[in-house]
mmCIF file of the C-alpha atoms, coordinates in Angstrom:
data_MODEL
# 
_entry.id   MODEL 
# 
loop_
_atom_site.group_PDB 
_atom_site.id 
_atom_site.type_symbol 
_atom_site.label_atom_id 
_atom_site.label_alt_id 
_atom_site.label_comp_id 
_atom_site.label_asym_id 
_atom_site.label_entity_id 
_atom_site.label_seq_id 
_atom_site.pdbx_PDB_ins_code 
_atom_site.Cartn_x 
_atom_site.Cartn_y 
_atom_site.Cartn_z 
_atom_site.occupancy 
_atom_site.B_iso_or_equiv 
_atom_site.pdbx_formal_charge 
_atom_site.auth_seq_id 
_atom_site.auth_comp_id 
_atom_site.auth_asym_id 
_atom_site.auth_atom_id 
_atom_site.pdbx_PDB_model_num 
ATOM 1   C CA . UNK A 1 1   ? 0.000   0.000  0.000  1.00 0.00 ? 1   UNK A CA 1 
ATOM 2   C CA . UNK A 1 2   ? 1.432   3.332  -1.315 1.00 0.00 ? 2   UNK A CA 1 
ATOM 3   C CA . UNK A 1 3   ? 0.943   5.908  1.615  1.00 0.00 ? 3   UNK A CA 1 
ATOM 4   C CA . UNK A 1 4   ? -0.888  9.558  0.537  1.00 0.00 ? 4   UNK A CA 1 
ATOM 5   C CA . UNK A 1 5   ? -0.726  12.646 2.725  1.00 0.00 ? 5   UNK A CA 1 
ATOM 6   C CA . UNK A 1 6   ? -4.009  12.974 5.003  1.00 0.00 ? 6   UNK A CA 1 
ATOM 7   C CA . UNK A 1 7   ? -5.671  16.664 5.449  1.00 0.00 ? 7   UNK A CA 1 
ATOM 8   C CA . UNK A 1 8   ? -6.853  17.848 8.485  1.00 0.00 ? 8   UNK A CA 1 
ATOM 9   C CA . UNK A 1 9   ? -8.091  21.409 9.488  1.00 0.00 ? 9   UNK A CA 1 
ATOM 10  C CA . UNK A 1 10  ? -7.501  22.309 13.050 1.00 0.00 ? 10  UNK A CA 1 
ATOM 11  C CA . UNK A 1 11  ? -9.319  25.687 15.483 1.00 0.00 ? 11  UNK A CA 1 
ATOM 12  C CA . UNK A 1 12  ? -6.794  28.215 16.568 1.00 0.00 ? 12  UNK A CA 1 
ATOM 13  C CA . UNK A 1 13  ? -7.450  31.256 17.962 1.00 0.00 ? 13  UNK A CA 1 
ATOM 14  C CA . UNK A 1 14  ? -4.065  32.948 17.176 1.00 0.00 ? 14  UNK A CA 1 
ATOM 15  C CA . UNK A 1 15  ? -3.081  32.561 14.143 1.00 0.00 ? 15  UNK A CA 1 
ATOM 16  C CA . UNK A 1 16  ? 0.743   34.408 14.939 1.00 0.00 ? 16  UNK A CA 1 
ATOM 17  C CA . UNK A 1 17  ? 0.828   31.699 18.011 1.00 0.00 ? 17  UNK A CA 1 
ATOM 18  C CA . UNK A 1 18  ? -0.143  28.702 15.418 1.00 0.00 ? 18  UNK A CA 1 
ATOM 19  C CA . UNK A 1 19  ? 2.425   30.221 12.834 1.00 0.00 ? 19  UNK A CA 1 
ATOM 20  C CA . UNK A 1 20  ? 5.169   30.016 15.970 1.00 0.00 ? 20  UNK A CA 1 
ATOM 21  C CA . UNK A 1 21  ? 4.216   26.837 17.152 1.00 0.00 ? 21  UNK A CA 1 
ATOM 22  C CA . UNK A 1 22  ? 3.766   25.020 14.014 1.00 0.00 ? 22  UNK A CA 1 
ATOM 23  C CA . UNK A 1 23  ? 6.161   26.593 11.900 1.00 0.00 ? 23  UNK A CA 1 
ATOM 24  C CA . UNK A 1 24  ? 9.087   27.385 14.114 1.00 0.00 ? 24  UNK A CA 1 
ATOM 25  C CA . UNK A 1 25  ? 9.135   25.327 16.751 1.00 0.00 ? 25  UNK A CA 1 
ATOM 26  C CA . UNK A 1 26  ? 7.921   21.783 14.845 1.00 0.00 ? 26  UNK A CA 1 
ATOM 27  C CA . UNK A 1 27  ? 9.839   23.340 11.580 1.00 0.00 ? 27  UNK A CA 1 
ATOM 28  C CA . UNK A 1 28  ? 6.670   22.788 9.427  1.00 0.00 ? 28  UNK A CA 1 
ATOM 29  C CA . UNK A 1 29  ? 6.828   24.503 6.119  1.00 0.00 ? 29  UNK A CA 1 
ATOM 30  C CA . UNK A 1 30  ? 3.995   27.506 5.571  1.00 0.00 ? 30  UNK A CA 1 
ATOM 31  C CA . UNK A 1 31  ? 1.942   27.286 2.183  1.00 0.00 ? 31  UNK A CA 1 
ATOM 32  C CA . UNK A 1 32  ? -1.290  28.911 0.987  1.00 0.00 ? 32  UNK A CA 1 
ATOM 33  C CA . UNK A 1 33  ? -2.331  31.436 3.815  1.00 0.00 ? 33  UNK A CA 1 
ATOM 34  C CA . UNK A 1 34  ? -5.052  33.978 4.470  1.00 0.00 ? 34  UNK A CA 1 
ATOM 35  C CA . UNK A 1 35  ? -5.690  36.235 7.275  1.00 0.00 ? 35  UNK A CA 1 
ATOM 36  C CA . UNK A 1 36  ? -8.231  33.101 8.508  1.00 0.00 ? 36  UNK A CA 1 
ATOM 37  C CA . UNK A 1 37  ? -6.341  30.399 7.756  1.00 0.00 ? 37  UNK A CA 1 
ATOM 38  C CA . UNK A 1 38  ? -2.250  28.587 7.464  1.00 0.00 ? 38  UNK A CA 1 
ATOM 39  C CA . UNK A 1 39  ? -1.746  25.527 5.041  1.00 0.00 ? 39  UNK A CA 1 
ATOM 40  C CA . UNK A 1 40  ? 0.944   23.449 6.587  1.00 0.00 ? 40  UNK A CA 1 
ATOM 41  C CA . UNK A 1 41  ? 3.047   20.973 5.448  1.00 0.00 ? 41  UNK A CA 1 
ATOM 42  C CA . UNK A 1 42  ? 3.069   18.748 8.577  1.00 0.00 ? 42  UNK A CA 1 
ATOM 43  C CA . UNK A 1 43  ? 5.554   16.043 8.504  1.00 0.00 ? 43  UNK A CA 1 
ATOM 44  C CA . UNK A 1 44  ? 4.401   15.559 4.177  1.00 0.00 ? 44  UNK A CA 1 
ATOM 45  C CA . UNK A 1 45  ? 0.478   15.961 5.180  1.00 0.00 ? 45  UNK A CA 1 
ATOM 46  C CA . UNK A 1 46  ? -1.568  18.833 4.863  1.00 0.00 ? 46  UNK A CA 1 
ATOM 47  C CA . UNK A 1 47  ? -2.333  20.589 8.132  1.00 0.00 ? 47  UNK A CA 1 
ATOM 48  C CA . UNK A 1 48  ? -4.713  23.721 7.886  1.00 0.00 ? 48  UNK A CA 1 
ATOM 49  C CA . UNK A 1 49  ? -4.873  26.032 11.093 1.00 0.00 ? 49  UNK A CA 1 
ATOM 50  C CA . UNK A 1 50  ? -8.050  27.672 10.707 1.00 0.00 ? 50  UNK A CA 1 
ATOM 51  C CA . UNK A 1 51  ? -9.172  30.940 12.636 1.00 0.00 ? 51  UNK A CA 1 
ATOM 52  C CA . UNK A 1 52  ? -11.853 30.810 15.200 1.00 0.00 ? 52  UNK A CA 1 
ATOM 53  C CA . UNK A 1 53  ? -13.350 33.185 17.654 1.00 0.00 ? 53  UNK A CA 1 
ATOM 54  C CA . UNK A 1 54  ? -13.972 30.334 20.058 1.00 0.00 ? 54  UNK A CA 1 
ATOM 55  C CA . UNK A 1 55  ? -12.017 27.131 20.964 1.00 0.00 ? 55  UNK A CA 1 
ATOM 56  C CA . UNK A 1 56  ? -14.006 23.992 21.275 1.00 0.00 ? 56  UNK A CA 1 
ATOM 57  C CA . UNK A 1 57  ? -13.840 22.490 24.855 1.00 0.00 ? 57  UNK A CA 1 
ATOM 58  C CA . UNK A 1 58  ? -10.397 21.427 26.020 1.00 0.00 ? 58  UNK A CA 1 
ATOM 59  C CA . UNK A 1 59  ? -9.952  17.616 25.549 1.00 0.00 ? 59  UNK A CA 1 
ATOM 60  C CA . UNK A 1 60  ? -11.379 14.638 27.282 1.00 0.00 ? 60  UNK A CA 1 
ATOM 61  C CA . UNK A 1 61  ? -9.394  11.469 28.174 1.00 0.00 ? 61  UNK A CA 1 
ATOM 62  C CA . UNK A 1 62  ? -9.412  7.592  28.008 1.00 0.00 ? 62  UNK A CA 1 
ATOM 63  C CA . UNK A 1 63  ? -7.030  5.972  29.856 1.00 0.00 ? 63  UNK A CA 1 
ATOM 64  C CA . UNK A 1 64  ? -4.495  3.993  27.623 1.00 0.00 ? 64  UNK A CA 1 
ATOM 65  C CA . UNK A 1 65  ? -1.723  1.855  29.150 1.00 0.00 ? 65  UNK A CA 1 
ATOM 66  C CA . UNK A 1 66  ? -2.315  3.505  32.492 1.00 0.00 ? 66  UNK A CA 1 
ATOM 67  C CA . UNK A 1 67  ? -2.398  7.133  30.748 1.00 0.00 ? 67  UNK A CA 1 
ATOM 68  C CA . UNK A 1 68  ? -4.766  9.591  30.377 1.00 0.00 ? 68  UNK A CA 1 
ATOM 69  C CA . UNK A 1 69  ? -4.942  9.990  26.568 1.00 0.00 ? 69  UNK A CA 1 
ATOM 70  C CA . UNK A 1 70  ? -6.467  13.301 25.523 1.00 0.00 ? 70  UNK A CA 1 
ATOM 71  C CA . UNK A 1 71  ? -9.481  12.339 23.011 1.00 0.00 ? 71  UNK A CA 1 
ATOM 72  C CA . UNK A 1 72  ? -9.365  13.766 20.674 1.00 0.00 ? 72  UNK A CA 1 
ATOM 73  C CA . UNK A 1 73  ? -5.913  14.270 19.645 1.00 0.00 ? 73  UNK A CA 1 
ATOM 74  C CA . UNK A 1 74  ? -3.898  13.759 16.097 1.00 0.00 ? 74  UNK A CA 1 
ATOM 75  C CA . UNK A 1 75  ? -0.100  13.115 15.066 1.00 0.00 ? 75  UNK A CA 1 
ATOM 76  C CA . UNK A 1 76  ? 2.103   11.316 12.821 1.00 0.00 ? 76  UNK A CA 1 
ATOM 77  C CA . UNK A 1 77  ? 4.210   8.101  13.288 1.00 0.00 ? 77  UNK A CA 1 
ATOM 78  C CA . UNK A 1 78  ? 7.851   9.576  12.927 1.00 0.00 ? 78  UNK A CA 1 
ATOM 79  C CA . UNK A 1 79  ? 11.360  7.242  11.760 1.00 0.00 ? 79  UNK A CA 1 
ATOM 80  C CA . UNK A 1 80  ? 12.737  6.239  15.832 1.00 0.00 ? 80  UNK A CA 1 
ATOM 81  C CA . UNK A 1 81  ? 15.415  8.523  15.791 1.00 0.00 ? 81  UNK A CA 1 
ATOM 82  C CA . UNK A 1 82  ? 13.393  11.157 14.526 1.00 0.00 ? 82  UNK A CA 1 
ATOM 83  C CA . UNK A 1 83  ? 10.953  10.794 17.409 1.00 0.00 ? 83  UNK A CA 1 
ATOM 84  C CA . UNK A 1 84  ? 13.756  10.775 19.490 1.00 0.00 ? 84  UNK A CA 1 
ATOM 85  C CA . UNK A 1 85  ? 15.162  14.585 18.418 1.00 0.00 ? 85  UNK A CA 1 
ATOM 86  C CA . UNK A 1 86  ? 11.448  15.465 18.512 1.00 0.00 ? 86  UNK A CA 1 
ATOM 87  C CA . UNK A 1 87  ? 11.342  14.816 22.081 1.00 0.00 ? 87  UNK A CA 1 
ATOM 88  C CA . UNK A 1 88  ? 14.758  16.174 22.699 1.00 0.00 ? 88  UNK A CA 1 
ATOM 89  C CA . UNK A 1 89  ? 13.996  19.516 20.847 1.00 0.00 ? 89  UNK A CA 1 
ATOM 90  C CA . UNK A 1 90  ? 10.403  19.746 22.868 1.00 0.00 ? 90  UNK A CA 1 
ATOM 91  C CA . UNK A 1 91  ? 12.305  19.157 26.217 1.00 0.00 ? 91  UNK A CA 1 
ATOM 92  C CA . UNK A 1 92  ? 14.684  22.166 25.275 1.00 0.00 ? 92  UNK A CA 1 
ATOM 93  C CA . UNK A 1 93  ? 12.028  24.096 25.231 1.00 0.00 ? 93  UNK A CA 1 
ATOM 94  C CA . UNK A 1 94  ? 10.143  23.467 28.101 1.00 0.00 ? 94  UNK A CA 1 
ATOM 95  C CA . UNK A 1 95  ? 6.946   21.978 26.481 1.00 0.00 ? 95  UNK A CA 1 
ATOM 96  C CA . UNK A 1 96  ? 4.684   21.145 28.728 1.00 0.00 ? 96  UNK A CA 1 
ATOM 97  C CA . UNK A 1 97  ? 3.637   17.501 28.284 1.00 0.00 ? 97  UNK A CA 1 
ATOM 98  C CA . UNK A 1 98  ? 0.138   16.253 28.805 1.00 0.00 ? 98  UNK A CA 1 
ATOM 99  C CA . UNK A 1 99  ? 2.284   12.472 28.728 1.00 0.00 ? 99  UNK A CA 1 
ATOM 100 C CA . UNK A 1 100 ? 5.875   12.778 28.887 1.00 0.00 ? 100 UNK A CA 1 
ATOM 101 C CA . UNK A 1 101 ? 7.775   11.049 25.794 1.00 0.00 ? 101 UNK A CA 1 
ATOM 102 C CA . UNK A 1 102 ? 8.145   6.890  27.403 1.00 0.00 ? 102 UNK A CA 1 
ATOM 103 C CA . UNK A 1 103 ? 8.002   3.604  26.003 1.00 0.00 ? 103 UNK A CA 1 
ATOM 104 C CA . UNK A 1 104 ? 4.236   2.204  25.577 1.00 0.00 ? 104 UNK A CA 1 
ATOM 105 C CA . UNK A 1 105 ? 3.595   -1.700 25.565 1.00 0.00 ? 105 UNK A CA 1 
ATOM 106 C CA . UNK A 1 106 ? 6.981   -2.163 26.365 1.00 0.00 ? 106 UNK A CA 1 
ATOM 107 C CA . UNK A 1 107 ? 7.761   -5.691 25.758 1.00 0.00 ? 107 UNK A CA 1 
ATOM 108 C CA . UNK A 1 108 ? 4.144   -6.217 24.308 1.00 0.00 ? 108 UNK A CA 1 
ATOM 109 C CA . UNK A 1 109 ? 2.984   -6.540 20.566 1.00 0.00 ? 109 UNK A CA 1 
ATOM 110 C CA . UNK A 1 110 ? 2.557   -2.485 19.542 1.00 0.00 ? 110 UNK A CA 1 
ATOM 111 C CA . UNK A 1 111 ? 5.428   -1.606 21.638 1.00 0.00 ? 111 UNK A CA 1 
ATOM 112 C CA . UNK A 1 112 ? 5.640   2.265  20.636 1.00 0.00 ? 112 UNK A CA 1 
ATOM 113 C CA . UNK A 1 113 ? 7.372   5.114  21.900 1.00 0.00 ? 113 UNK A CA 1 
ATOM 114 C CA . UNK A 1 114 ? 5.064   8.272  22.794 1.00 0.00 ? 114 UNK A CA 1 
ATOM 115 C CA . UNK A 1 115 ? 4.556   11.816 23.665 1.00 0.00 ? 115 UNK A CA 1 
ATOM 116 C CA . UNK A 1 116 ? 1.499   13.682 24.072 1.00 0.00 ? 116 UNK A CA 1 
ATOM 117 C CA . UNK A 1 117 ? 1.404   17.601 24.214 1.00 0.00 ? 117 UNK A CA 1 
ATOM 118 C CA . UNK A 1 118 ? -1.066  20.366 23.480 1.00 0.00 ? 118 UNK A CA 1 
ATOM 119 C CA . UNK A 1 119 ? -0.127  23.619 20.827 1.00 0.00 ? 119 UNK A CA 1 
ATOM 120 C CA . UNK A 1 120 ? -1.160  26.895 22.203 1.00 0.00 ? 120 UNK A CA 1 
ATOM 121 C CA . UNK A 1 121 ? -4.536  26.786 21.038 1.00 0.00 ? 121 UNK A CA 1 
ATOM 122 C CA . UNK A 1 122 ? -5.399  23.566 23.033 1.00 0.00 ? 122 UNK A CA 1 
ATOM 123 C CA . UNK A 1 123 ? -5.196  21.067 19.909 1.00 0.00 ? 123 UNK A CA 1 
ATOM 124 C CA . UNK A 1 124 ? -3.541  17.683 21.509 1.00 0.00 ? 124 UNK A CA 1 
ATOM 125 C CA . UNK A 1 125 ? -1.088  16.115 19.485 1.00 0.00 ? 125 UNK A CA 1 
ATOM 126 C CA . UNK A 1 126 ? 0.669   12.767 19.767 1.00 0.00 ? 126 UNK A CA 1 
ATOM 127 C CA . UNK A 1 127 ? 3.917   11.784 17.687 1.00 0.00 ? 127 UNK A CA 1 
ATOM 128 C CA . UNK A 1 128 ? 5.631   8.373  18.144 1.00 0.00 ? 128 UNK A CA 1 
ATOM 129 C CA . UNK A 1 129 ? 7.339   5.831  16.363 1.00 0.00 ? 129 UNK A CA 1 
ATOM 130 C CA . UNK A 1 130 ? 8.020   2.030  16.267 1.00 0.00 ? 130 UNK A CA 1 
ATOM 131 C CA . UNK A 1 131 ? 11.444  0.361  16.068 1.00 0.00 ? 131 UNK A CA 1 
ATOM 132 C CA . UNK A 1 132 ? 9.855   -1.891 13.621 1.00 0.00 ? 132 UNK A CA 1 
ATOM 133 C CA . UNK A 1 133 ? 6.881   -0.275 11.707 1.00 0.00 ? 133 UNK A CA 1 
ATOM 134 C CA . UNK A 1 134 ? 5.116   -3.540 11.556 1.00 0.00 ? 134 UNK A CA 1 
ATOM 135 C CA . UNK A 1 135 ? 4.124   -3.178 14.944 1.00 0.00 ? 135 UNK A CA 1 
ATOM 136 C CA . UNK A 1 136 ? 2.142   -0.376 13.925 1.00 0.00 ? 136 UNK A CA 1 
ATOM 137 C CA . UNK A 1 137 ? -1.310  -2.935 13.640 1.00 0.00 ? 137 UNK A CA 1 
ATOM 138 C CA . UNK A 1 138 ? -0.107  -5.153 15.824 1.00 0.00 ? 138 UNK A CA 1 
ATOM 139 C CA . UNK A 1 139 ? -2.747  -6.867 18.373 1.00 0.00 ? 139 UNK A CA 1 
# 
């Protein structure tokens, strides 16, 4: 199966925060803008942050391998040591994570590592990455 880019279009409610956030510190390429929206290229998909007066409610959470998981949340599965520099550049500076970067399912089929962290709109966002991408499915 031959992977294509996904599209999603997120609330902000700064679109100069979004534009720091997204573009500087995750080093996301800016495309097509307005003064109401940013077209992102985030990690090869399309991200859109779109303007809004409101944010929706904060997120709600599940518990996942004793973890509150904030639901709803979106990400991308990175390469391992790419998820690695992630969480390395994030710690240097001073994210505040919902769920610190760890090993989930260690030792188990899906064994992933993790990070969970909001952008300054309230928009969760997970990243992680297998040491072998067939785990990905795995049950």
């Amino acid at each position: 199966m031959i992977l294509t880019p996904f599209h999603l279009a997120i609330p902000v409610n700064n679109l100069h925060h979004a534009e720091v956030f997204y573009g500087g510190l995750l080093g996301c390429e800016k495309g097509r803008w307005s003064e109401q929206w940013i077209d992102w290229n985030f990690f090869g998909h399309q991200l859109v942050t779109h303007l809004v007066a409101v944010m929706p409610s904060l997120p709600k959470h599940n518990q996942v391998d004793n973890q509150a998981v904030p639901v709803p949340h979106f990400g991308v599965v990175l390469k391992w040591d790419d998820w690695q520099e992630l969480a390395s550049k994030l710690r240097t500076a001073s994210i505040d994570f919902m769920i610190e970067p760890y090993i989930r399912f260690e030792g188990q089929a899906g064994e992933q590592a993790t990070m969970f962290f909001l952008d300054p709109c309230g928009n969760a966002l997970e990243f992680k990455a297998f040491k072998d991408i067939h785990q990905l499915f795995a049950n």
